[in-house]
mmCIF file of the C-alpha atoms, coordinates in Angstrom:
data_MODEL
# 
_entry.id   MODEL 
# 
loop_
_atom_site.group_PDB 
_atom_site.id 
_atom_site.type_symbol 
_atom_site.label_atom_id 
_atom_site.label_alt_id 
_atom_site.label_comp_id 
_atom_site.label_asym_id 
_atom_site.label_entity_id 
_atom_site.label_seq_id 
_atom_site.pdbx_PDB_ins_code 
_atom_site.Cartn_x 
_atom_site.Cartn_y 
_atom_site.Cartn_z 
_atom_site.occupancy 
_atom_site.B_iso_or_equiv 
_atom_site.pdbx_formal_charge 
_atom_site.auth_seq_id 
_atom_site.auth_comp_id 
_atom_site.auth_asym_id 
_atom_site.auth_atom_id 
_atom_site.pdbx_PDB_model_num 
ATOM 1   C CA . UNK A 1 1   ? -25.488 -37.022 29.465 1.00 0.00 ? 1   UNK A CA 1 
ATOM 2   C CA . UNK A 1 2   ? -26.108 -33.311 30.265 1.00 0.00 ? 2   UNK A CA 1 
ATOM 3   C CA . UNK A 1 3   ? -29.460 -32.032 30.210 1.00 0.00 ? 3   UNK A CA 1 
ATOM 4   C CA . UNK A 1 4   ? -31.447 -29.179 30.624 1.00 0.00 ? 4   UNK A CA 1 
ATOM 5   C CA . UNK A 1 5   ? -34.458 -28.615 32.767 1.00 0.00 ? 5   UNK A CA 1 
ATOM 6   C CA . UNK A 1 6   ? -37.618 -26.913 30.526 1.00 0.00 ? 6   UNK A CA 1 
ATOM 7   C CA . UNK A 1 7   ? -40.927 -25.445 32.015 1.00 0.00 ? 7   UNK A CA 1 
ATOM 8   C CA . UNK A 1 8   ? -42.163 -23.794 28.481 1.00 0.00 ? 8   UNK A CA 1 
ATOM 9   C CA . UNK A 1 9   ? -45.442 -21.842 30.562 1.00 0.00 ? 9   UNK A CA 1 
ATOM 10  C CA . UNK A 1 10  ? -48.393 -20.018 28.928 1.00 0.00 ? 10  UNK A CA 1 
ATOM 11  C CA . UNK A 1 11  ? -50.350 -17.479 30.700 1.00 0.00 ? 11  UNK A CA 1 
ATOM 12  C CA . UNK A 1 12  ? -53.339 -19.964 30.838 1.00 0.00 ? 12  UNK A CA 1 
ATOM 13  C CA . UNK A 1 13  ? -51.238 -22.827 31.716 1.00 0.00 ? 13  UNK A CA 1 
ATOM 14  C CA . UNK A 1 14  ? -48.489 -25.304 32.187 1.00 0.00 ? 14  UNK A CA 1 
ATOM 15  C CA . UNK A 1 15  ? -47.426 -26.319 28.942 1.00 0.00 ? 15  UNK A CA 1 
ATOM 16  C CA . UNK A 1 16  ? -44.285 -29.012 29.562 1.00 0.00 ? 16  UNK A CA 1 
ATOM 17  C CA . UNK A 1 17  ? -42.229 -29.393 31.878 1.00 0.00 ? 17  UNK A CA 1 
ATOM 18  C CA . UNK A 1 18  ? -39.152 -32.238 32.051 1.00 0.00 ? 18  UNK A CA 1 
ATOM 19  C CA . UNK A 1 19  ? -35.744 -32.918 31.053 1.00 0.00 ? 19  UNK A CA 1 
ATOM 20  C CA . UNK A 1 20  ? -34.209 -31.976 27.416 1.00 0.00 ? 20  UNK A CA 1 
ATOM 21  C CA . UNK A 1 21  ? -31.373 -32.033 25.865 1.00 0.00 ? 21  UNK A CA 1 
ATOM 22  C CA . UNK A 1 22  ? -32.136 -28.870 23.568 1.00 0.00 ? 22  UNK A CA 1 
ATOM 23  C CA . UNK A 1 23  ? -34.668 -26.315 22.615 1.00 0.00 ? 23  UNK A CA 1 
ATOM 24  C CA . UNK A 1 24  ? -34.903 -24.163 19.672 1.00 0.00 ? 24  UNK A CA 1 
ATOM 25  C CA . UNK A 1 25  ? -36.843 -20.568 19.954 1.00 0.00 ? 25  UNK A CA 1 
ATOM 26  C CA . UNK A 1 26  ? -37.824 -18.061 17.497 1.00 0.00 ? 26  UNK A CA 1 
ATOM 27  C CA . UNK A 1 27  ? -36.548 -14.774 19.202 1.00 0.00 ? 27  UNK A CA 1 
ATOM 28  C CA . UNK A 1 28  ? -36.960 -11.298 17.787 1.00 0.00 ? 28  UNK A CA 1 
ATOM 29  C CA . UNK A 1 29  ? -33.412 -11.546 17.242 1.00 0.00 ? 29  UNK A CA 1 
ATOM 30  C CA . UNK A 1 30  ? -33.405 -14.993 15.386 1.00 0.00 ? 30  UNK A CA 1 
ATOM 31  C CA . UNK A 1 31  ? -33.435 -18.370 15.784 1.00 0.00 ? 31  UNK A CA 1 
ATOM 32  C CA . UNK A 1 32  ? -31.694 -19.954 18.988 1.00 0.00 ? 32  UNK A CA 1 
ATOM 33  C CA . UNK A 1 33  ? -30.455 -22.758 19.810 1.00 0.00 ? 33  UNK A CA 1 
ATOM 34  C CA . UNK A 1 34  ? -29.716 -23.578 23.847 1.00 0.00 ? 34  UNK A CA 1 
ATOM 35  C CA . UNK A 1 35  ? -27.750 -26.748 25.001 1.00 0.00 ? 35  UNK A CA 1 
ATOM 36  C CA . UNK A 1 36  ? -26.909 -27.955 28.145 1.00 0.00 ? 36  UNK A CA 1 
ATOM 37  C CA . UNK A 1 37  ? -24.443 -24.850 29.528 1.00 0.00 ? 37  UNK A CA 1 
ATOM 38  C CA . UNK A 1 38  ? -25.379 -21.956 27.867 1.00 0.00 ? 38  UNK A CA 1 
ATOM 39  C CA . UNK A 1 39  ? -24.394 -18.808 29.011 1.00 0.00 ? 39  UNK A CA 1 
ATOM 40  C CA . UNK A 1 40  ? -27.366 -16.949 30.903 1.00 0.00 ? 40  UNK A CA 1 
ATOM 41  C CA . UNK A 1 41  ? -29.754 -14.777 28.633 1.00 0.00 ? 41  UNK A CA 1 
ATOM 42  C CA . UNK A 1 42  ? -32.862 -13.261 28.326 1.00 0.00 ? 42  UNK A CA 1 
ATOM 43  C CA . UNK A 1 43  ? -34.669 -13.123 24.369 1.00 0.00 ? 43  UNK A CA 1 
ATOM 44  C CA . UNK A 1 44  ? -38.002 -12.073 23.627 1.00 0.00 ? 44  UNK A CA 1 
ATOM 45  C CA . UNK A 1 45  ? -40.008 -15.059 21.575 1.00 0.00 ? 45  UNK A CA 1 
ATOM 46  C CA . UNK A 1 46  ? -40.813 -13.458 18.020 1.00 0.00 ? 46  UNK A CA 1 
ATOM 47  C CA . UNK A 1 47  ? -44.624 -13.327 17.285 1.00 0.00 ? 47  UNK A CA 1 
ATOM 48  C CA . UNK A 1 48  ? -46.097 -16.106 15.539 1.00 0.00 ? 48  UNK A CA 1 
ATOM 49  C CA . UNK A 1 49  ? -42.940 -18.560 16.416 1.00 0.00 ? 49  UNK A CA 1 
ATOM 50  C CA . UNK A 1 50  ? -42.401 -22.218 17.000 1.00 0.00 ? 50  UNK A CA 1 
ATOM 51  C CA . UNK A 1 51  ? -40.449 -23.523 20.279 1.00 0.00 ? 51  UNK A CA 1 
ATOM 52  C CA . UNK A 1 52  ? -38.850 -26.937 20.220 1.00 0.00 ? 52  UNK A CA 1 
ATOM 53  C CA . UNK A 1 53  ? -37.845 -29.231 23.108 1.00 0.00 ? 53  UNK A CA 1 
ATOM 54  C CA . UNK A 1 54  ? -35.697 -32.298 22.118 1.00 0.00 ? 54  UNK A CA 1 
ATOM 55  C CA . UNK A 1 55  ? -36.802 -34.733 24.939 1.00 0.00 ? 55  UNK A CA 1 
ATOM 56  C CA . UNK A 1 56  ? -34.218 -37.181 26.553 1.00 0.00 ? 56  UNK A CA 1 
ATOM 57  C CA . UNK A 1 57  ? -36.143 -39.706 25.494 1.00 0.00 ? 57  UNK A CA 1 
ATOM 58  C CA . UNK A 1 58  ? -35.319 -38.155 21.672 1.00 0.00 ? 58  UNK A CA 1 
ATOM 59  C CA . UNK A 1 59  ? -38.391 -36.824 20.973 1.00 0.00 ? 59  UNK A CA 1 
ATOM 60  C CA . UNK A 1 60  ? -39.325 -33.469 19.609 1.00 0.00 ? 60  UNK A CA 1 
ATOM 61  C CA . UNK A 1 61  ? -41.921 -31.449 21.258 1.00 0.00 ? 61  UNK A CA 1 
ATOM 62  C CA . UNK A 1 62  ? -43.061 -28.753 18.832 1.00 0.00 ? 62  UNK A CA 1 
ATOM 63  C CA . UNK A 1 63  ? -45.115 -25.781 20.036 1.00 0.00 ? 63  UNK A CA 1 
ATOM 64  C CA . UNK A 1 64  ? -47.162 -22.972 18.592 1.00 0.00 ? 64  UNK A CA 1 
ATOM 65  C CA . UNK A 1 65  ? -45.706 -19.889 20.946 1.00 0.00 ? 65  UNK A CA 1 
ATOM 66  C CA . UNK A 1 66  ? -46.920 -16.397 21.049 1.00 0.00 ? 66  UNK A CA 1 
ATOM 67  C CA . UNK A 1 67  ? -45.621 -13.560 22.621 1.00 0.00 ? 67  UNK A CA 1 
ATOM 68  C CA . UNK A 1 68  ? -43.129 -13.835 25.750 1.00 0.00 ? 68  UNK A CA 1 
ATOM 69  C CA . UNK A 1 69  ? -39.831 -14.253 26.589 1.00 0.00 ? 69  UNK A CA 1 
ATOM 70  C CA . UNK A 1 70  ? -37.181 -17.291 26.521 1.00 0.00 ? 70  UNK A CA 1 
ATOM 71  C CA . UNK A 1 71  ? -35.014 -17.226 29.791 1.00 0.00 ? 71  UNK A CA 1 
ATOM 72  C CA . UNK A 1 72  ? -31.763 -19.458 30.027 1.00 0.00 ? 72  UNK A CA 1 
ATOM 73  C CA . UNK A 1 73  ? -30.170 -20.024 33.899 1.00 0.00 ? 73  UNK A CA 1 
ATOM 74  C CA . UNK A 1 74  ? -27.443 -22.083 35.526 1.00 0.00 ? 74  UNK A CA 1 
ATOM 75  C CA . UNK A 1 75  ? -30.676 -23.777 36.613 1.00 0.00 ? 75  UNK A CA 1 
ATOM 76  C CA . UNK A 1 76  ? -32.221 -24.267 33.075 1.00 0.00 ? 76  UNK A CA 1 
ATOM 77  C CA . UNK A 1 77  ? -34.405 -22.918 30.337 1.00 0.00 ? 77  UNK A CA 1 
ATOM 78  C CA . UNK A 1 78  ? -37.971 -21.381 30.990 1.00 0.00 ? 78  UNK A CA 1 
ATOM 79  C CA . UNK A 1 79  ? -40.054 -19.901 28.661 1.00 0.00 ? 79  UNK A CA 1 
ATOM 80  C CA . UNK A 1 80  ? -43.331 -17.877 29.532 1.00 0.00 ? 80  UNK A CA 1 
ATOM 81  C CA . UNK A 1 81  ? -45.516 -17.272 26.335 1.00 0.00 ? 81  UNK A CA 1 
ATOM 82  C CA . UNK A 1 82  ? -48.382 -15.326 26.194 1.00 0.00 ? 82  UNK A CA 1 
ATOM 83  C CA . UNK A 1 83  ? -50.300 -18.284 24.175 1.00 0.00 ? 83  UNK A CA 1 
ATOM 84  C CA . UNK A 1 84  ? -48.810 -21.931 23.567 1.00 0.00 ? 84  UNK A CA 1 
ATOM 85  C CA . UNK A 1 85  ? -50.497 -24.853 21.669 1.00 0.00 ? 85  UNK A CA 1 
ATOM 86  C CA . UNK A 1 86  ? -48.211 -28.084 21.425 1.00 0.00 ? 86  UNK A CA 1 
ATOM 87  C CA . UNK A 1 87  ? -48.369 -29.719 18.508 1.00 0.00 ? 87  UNK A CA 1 
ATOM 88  C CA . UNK A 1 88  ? -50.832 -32.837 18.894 1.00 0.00 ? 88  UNK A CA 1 
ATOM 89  C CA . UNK A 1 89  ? -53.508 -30.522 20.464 1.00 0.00 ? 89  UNK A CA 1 
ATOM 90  C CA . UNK A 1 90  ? -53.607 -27.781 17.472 1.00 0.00 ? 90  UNK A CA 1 
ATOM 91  C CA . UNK A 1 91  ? -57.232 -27.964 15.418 1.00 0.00 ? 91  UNK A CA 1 
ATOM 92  C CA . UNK A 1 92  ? -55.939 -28.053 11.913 1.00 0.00 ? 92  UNK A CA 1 
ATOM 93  C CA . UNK A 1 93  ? -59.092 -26.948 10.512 1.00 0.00 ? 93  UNK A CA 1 
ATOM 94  C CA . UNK A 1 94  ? -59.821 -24.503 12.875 1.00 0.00 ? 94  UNK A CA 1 
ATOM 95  C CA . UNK A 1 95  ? -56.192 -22.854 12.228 1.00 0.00 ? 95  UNK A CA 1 
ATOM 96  C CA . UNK A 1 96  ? -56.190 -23.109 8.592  1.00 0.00 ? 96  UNK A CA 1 
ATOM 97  C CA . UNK A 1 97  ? -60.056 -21.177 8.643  1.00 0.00 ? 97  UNK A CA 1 
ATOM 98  C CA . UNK A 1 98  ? -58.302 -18.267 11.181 1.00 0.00 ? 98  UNK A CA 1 
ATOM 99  C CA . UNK A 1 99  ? -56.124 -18.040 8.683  1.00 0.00 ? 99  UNK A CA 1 
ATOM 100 C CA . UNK A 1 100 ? -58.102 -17.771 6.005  1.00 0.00 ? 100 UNK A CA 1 
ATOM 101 C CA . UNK A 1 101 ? -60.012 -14.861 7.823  1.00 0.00 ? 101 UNK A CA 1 
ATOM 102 C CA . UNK A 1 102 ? -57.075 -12.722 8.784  1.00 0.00 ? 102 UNK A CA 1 
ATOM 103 C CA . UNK A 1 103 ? -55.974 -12.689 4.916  1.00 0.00 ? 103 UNK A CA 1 
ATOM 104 C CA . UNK A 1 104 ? -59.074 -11.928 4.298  1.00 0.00 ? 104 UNK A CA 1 
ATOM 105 C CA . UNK A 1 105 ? -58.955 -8.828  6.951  1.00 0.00 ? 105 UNK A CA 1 
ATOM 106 C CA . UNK A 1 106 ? -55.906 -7.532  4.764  1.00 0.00 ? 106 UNK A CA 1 
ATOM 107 C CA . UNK A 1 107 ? -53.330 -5.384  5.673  1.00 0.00 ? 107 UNK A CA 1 
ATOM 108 C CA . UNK A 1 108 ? -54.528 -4.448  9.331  1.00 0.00 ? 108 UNK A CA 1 
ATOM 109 C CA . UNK A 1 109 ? -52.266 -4.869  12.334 1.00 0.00 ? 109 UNK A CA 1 
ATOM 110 C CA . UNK A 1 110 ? -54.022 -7.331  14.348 1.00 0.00 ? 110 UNK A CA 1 
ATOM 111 C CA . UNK A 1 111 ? -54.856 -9.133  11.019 1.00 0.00 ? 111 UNK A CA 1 
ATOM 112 C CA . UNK A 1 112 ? -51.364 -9.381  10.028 1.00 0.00 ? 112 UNK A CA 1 
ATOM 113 C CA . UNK A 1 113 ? -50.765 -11.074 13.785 1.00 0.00 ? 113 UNK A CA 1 
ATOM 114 C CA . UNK A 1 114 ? -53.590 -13.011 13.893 1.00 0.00 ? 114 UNK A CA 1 
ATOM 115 C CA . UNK A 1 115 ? -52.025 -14.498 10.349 1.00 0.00 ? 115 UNK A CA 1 
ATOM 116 C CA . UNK A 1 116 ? -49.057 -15.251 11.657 1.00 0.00 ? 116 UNK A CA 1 
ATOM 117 C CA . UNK A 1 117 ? -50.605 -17.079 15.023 1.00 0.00 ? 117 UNK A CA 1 
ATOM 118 C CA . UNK A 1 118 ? -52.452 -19.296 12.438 1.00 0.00 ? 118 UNK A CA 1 
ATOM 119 C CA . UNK A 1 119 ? -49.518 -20.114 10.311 1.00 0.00 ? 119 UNK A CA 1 
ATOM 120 C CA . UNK A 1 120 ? -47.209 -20.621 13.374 1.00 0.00 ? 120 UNK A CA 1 
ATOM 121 C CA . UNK A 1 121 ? -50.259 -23.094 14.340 1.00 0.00 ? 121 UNK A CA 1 
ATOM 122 C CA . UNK A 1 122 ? -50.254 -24.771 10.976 1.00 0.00 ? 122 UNK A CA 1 
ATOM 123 C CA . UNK A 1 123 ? -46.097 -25.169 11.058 1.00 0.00 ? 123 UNK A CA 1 
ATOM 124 C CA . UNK A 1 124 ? -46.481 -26.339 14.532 1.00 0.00 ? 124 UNK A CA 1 
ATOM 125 C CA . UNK A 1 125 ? -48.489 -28.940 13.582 1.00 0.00 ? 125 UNK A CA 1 
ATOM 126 C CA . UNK A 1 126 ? -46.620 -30.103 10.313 1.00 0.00 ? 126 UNK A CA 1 
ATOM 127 C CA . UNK A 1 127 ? -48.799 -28.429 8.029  1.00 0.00 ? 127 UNK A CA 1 
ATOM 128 C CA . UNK A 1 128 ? -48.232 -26.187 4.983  1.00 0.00 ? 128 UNK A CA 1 
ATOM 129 C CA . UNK A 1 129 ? -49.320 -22.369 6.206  1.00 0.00 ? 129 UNK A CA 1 
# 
C-alpha cells in the first residue's frame, strides 16, 4: 500500500509525525484532500480549521490547527501551523469557556478569531461548537 509521510509541526512543537494514508486540511481555498501521489502544492491552512491524518494503522488523528501552511512533496505532506492541539489533549471545558468569552467580546477582530480557535477546538475534539 502507498503511503504518505506526515510531520503536521506547530511553532511550539512537534505535533505527529509517521506514515498515513491521507490527510484532510481546511485551506483558505477549501477543503483538501491529499493521497499518496499528489501533485506538489503549497495552501495556506484556513483560521480556526481541523487537519486530519488517516493513520496506516486506520486511525484518524484529528487536530485543532491555526494559522500556517499545508505543503505536499514527492517526499510527502508537512504542515507547519502556527498553533495545533490534537484531539485527546484539547480541555473541553476550557475551550467551550474561551468560547463563551469571545462571543461575549462581540464583533471585534481578534474576538471573532479567538471564536473560531475555540470552536475549531470543540470540533476537534467531537464536540458541538
Amino acid at each position: 500500500m502507498a503511503t504518505l509521510h506526515v510531520e503536521l509541526v506547530a511553532v511550539e512543537r512537534m505535533i505527529w509525525s509517521g506514515e498515513a494514508s491521507m490527510v484532510v486540511a481546511r485551506t483558505t481555498e477549501g477543503e483538501l484532500g491529499v493521497l499518496p501521489g499528489h501533485a506538489p502544492l503549497l495552501g495556506q491552512l484556513a483560521e480556526g480549521g481541523i487537519v486530519t491524518v488517516r493513520t496506516v494503522e486506520g486511525e484518524d488523528l484529528v487536530v485543532a490547527a491555526h494559522g500556517g501552511f499545508l505543503s505536499v512533496t514527492d517526499r510527502g505532506v508537512s504542515i507547519l501551523a502556527e498553533t495545533a492541539e490534537i484531539s485527546f489533549e484539547i480541555d473541553v471545558e476550557r475551550a467551550r469557556e474561551a468560547l463563551r468569552r469571545a462571543e461575549e467580546a462581540g464583533d471585534d477582530p481578534d474576538a471573532l478569531a479567538a471564536a473560531r480557535r475555540a470552536q475549531s477546538r470543540l470540533r476537534a475534539a467531537g464536540q458541538d461548537a
